[in-house]
N, C-alpha and C positions, 0 to 999 in steps of 0.2 A: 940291691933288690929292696931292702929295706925302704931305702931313701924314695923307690917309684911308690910302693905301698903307700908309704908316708902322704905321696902329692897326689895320689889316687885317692885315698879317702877324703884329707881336705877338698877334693873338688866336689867328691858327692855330695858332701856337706855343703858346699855353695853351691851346688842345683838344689837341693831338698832346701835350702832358704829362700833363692830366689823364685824354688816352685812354690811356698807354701806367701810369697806374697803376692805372687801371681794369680791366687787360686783368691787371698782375699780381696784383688780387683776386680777379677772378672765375679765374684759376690757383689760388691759394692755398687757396680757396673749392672748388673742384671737388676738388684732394689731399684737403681736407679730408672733405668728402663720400664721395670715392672713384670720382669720376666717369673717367672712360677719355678721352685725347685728347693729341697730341703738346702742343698750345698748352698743356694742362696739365702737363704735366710736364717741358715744355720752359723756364715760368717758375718762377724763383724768391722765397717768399713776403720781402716786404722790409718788413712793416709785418702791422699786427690787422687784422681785417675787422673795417669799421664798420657795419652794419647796422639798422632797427630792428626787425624781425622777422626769424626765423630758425627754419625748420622742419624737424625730422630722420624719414620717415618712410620704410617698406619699398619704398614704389611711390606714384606721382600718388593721392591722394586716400585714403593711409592713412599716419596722423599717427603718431609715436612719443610724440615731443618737441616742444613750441612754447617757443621764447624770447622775449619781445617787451619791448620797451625806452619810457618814454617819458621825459617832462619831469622828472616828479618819483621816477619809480621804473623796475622794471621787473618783469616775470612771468615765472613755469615753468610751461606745462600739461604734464602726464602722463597720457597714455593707457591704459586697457587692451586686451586681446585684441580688443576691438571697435570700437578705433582712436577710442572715447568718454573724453573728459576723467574721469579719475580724481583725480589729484592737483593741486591749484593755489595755485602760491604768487607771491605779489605784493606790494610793498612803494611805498608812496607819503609823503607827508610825515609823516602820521602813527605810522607805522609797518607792521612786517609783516604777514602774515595768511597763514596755509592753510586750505585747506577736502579734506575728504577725501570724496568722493561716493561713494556705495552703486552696482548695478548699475542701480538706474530713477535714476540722476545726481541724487539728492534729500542734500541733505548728511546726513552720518553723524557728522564731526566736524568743529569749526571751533576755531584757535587764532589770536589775534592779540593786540597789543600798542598800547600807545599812550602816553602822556606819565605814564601813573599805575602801569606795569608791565604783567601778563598778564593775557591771562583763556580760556579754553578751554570749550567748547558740546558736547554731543554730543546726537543728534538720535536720534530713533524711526523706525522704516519710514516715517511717514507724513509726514517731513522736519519736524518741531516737534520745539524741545529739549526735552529729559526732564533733564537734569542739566548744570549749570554750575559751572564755578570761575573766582573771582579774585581779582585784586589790590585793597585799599581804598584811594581816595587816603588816607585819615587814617592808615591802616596798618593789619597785620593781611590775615588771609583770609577768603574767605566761598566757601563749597559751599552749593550749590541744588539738590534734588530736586524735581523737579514730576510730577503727573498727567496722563493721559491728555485730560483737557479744558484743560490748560497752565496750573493753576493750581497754586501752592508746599503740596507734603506736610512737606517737609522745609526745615531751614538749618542749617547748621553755619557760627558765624563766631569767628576766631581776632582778637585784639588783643595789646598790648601786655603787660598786667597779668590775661588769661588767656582765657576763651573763653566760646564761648555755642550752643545745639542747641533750636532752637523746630520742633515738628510743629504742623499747622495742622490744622483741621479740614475735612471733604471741601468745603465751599464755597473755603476759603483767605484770610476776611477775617479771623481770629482764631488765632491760636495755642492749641491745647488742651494742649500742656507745652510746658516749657521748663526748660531744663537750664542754670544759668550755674557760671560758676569763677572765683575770680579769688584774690588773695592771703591773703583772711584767711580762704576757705572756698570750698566748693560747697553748690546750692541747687537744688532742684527744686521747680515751683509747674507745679499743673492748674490748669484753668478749663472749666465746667460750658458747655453752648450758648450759654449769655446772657453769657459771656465774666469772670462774677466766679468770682474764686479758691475752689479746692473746698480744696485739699490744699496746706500749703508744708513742706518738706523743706528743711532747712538743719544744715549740719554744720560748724564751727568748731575753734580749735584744742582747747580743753577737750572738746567731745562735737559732740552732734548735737541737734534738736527736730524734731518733726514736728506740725503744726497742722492740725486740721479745722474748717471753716468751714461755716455754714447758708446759707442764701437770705439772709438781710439781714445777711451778711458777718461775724457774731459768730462767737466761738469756740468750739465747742462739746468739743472732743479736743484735749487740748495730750500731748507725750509727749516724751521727751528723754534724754539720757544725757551726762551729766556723768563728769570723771574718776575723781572716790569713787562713782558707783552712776548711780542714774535717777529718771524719774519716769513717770508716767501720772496723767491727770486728767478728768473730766468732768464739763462747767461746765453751770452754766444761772444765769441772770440775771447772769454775771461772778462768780460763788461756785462753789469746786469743791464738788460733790454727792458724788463717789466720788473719791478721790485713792488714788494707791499709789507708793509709794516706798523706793527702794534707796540703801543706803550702803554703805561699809567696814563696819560692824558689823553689818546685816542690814534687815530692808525691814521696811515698813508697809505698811495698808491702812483707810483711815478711811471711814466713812460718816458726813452732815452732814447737815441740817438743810437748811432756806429758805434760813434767814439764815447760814449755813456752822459753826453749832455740832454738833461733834461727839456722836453719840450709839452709834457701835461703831467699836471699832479692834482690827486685828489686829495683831500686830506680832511682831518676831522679832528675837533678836540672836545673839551669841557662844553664849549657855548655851539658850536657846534660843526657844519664842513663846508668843505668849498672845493671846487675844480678852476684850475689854473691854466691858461694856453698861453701862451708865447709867442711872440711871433721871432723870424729871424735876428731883429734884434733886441733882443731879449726884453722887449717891451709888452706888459701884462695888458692884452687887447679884451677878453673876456672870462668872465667871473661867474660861474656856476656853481650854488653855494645853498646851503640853509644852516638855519641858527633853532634856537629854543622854540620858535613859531611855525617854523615851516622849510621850505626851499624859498630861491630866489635864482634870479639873473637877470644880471648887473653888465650893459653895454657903458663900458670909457674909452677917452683918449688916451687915457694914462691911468697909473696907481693911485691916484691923488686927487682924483675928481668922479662924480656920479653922473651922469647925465641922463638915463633912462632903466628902472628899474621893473623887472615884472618877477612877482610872487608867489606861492601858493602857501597853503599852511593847509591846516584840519577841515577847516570851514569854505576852502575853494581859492578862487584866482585874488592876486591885486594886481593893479597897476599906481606905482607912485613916480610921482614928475620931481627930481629936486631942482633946486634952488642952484645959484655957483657954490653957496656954501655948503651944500649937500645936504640941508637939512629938508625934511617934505613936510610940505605944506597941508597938502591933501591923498587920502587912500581912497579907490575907490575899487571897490571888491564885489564879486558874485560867487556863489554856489549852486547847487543843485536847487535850493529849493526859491532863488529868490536875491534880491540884491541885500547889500550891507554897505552901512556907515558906520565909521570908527570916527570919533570926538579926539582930537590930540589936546594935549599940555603943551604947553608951552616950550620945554624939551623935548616934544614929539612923542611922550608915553601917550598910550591910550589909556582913559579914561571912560567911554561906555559904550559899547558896541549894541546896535538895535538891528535886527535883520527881518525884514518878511518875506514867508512865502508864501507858495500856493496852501500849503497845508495846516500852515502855522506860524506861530513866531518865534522868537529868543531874544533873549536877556541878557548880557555877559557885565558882570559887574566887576573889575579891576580894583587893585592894590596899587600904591605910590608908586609899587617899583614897575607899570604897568603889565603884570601877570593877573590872566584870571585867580578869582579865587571864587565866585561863586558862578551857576549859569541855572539858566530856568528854560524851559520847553516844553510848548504845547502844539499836540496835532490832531490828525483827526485818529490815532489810536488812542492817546493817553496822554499823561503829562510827565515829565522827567524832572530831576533836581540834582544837577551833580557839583562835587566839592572837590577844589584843587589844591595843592599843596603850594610853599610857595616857590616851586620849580615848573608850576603850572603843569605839570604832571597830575590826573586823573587818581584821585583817592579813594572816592567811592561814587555811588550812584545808586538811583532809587527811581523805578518808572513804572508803570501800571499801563497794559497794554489790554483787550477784550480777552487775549487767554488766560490772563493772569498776571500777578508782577512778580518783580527781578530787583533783587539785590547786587550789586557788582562791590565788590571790598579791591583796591590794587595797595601794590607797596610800596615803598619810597619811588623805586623806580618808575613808575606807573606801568608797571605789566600786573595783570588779572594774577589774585590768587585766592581768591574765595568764592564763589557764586550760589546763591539761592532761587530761584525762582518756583513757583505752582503753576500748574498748567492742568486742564481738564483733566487728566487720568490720575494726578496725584502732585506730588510734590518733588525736590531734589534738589540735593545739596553738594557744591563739587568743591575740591580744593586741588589748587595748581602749585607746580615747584618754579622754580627762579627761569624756567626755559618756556613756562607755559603748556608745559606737558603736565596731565590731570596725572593725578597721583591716589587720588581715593576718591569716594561718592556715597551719596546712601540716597536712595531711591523707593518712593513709599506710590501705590494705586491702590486700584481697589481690592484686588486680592491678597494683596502682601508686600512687603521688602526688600528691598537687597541690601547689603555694603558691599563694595569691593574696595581692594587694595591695589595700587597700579604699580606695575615698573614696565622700565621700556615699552610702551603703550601695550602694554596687555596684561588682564586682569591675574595676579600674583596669587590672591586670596579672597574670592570669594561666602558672601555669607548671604545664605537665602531663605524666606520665609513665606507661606501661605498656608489658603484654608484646612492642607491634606499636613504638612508639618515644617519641619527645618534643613536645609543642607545646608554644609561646610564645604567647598572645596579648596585646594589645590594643587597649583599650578605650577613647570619647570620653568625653568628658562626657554626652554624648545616649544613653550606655547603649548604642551596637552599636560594633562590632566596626572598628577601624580599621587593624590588620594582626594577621596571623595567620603564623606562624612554624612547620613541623611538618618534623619528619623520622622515615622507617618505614623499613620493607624495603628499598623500591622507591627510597629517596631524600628529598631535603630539597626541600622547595618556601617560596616567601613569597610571601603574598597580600595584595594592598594595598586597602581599600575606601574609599568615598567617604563625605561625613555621613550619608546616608539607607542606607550600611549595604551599597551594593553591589558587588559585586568592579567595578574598574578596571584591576587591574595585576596579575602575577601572576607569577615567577620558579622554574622555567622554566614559559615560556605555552605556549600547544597548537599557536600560530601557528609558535615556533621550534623545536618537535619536529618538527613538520612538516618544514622547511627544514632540519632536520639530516638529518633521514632522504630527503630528498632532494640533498643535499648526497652524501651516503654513497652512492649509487643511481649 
């Protein structure tokens, strides 16, 4: 009897201890909340609350916040306005997760982790994902776009030694391109619906190749570029038919045969090109060609003799007679405005060309190596002065016409790359890049300025000025207008637009006029 007394009062003793730490939680626990009560604030908290759920909400039956706790993990819920789960985060052996839900609670985004790294989901209205990222156990990334039937449009995957971008076609069992990279180049390959290679794109340290393929996977289009030039080709039966090719010294153009023997070639180098025919046996019958001066064609009996040559060059036609030795004796030439005589040397350089016509005349005054270097011209606009180089390429030029005159500046090459000229309404000044494409301007009238700055012919950067005041624009690549810059009378404004070109933003906007002159009020 003793012995039950005995383990009777020790128990009482272990409720009255674990009531009297009971009683300081649910204290600790009430401060914490903020709940009103002497018993709460009368104890002090002397240890954490251990709990496994834990909910913080305005009133009985509207949630803020859920904690919950179990074995292997535990969770965050996050409410919104509507006291519905918004946010939730949870974390179990595996690792963590969040889900971010929409207002109809259908997820929106999903991030979690697990023994191979991340991977992150983001969903459609209609709770299917539309786009994923993650981590590869091998390594590297991988992005997923999908369609609206949750089949793959898209992939983009990263590795070690560089990357890779396959679009699929609208079913998703096939990739219709594909983009790879990796260290000795980048490559792009189409495929046709039946899933064989149409087009392969591949570019290397030396150049580039592009390959067009038939239905029964031959090659029909090879094309390429190498560090001295390029090529183009097209094949049938594995023989190129038509080939054209570029180097350091200038291109070709061959036409073949069945069996791939050549029967016309163009070609071109330093001094300058020629077309070649053949006849069956392989004997060069005619020569269609031009050099530093112009074109030409050249009828022979053979490679090794001239007998009748007709010309053109800048200034119009020739006809030259030679000799057996194929040296010519005499040129006799016309153009547009009039006939011409050329004086030879005795090597057959020219020495001083005089031409008249209806309008006017010219000068051309040659060098020993017979290249123009100077020419003079008069008409009934004006008078001209132009200076050649000695590739007899066009340097510069200076002419004076009833609208006004014109400066012409070229460059080694003799293509235009500076121009001046005045003209009634004002003046302008243009400058060109290596292709002849204007590149900037500045343009003066009577009322005002402009500059602009060019790329891919259309104005980049504009700058404008008249009697009311200045504007700045620019411009995207897509051709409209991406901020605009103007100050008048009345003041300076900046206006910011979007790609498709529409105002966004605007300094000062109509919204903050407003609030000043209510402000002032």
């Amino acid at each position: 009897m003793d012995t039950d007394l005995t383990a009777l009062v020790s128990r009482i003793e272990q409720l009255e201890g674990e009531t009297q730490t009971l009683r300081q939680e649910v204290a600790a626990l009430c401060r914490l909340l903020g709940f009103p009560g002497e018993r709460a604030t009368a104890q002090k908290m002397l240890g954490p609350v251990w709990c496994e759920m834990l909910t913080v909400g305005t009133e009985l039956g509207k949630v803020g916040v859920s904690v919950s706790a179990i074995e292997t993990g535990g969770s965050v819920a996050v409410c919104g306005e509507d006291h519905r789960v918004r946010v939730f985060l949870n974390s179990d052996a595996s690792g963590g997760r969040m889900h971010v839900y929409g207002n109809d609670l259908k997820d929106r985004v999903q991030l979690w982790v697990d023994e191979h790294g991340g991977d992150v989901a983001v969903f459609a209205n209609d709770g299917q994902p539309r786009s994923g990222m993650r981590v590869l156990p091998t390594g590297g990334g991988l992005v997923s776009v999908l369609a609206n039937d949750g089949e793959g449009r898209a992939m983009l995957h990263a590795h070690d030694k560089g990357g890779r971008v396959d679009v699929f076609t609208p079913l998703g069992d096939r990739a219709a391109a594909s983009l790879f990279g990796d260290e000795t180049g980048g490559a792009l390959v189409t495929h046709n619906n039946t899933g064989q290679q149409v087009v392969a794109i591949q570019a290397h340290d030396d150049g580039g190749t592009v390959s067009a393929f038939s239905s029964d996977q031959s090659r029909k289009i090879g094309m390429g570029a190498l560090q001295q030039g390029g090529f183009l080709s097209l094949i049938r039966n594995n023989e190129p038919q038509v080939s054209l090719s570029m180097c350091e010294n200038g291109g070709q153009i061959g036409v073949h045969t069945r069996d791939g023997q050549a029967c016309a070639l163009l070609s071109n180098s330093a001094n300058g090109g020629d077309l070649g025919l053949w006849s069956a046996q392989d004997q060069m019958c005619v020569i269609l060609g031009h050099d530093q001066n112009g074109g030409m064609l050249r009828l022979a009996a053979d490679t090794d003799s001239s007998g009748l040559m007709l010309s053109q060059d800048q200034h119009g036609g020739r006809i030259n007679v030679f000799n057996k030795s194929s040296s010519a004796g005499a040129i006799l030439s016309t153009n547009a405005e009039g006939g011409e005589l050329f004086l030879l040397s005795s090597d057959g350089k020219r020495g001083l060309q005089q031409q008249i016509g209806e309008h006017g005349g010219l000068v051309l005054i040659y060098g020993t190596d017979g290249l123009a270097r100077v020419g003079l011209t008069v008409n009934e606009a004006g008078g001209q002065v132009t200076v050649f180089n000695d590739d007899a390429k066009l340097q510069a030029s200076l002419h004076v016409s009833p609208t006004g005159g014109v400066v012409d500046v070229q460059g080694i090459d003799g293509q235009q790359r500076a121009a001046m000229w005045v003209e009634d309404s004002g003046g302008k000044i243009a400058v060109f890049d290596e292709d002849q494409q204007m590149k900037a301007t500045m343009h003066s009238e009577s009322l005002g300025g402009s500059v602009s700055v060019i790329s891919a012919g259309f104005p980049q950067v504009v700058l404008r000025a008249d009697w009311d005041g200045g504007q700045v624009l620019v411009f995207g690549q897509n051709e409209l207008p991406g901020a605009m810059l103007a100050m008048t009378e009345s003041g300076g404004g900046l206006q910011l637009f979007d790609s498709q070109g529409q105002p966004r933003a605007a300094f000062p906007g109509e919204e903050e006029d407003e609030n000043d002159e209510e402000e002032d009020q």
